[in-house]
C-alpha positions in Angstrom: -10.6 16.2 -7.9 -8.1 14.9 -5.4 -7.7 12.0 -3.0 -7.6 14.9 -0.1 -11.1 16.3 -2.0 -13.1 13.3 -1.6 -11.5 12.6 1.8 -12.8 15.9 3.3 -16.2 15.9 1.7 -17.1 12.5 3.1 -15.8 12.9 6.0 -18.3 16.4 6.6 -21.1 13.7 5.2 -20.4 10.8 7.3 -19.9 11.3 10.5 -17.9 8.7 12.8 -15.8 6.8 9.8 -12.9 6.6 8.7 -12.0 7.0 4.6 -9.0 5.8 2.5 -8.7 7.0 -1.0 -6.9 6.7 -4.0 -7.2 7.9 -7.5 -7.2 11.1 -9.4 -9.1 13.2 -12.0 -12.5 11.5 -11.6 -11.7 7.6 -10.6 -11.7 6.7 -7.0 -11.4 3.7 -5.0 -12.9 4.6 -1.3 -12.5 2.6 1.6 -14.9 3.7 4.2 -14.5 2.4 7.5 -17.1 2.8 11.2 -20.1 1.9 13.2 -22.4 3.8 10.3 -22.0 0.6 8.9 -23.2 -1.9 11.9 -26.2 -3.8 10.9 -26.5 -2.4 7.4 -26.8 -4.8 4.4 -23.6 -4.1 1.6 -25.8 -2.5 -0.8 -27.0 0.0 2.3 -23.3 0.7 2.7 -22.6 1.4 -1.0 -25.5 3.6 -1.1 -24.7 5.6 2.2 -21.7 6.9 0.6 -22.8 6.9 -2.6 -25.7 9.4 -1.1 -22.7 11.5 0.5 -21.3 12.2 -3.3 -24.5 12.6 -5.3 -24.0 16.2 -6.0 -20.4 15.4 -7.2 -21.6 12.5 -9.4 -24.5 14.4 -10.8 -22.1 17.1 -11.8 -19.7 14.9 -13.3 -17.2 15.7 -10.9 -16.6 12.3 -9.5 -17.5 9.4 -12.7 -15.5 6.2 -11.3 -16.0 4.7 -7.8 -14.8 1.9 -6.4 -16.3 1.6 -2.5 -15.3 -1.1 0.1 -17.1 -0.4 3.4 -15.9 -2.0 6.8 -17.2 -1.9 10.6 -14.3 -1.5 12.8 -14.5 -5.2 13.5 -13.9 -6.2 10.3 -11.1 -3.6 9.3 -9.6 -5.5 12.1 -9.8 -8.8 10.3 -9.6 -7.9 7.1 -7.3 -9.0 4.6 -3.9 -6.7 5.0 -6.9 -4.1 5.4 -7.9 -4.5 2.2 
């Protein structure tokens, strides 16, 4: 798969966020930024966008993720945005 790949399928997943990606073949590191995140714990982060690439997973599609999830408030503040 491609960066662009990923990009598109969690962006027709996830609505209202914003992704950066980065890899190739099967190794991604995704950073997934919006309000789908307010209020939710880190691991309820992970696993909304790990639920949005199940199928790929499964499949073996998609084997190495690396996932960093940000409100808009914290993107903000974040470290050279991560």
């Amino acid at each position: 798969m491609q960066p662009h790949e990923v990009k598109a399928l969690l962006e027709s997943r996830i609505d209202g966020c914003d992704f950066h990606i980065q890899g190739e073949g099967c190794n991604f590191q995704v950073i997934a930024v919006g309000e789908a995140f307010e209020g939710l714990s880190a691991v309820k982060r992970q696993q909304l966008v790990y639920a949005a690439l199940s199928d790929e997973i499964a499949s073996g599609a998609l084997h190495a993720i690396s996932i960093k999830t940000f409100t808009p408030a914290q993107w903000q503040t974040a470290p050279e945005n991560a």
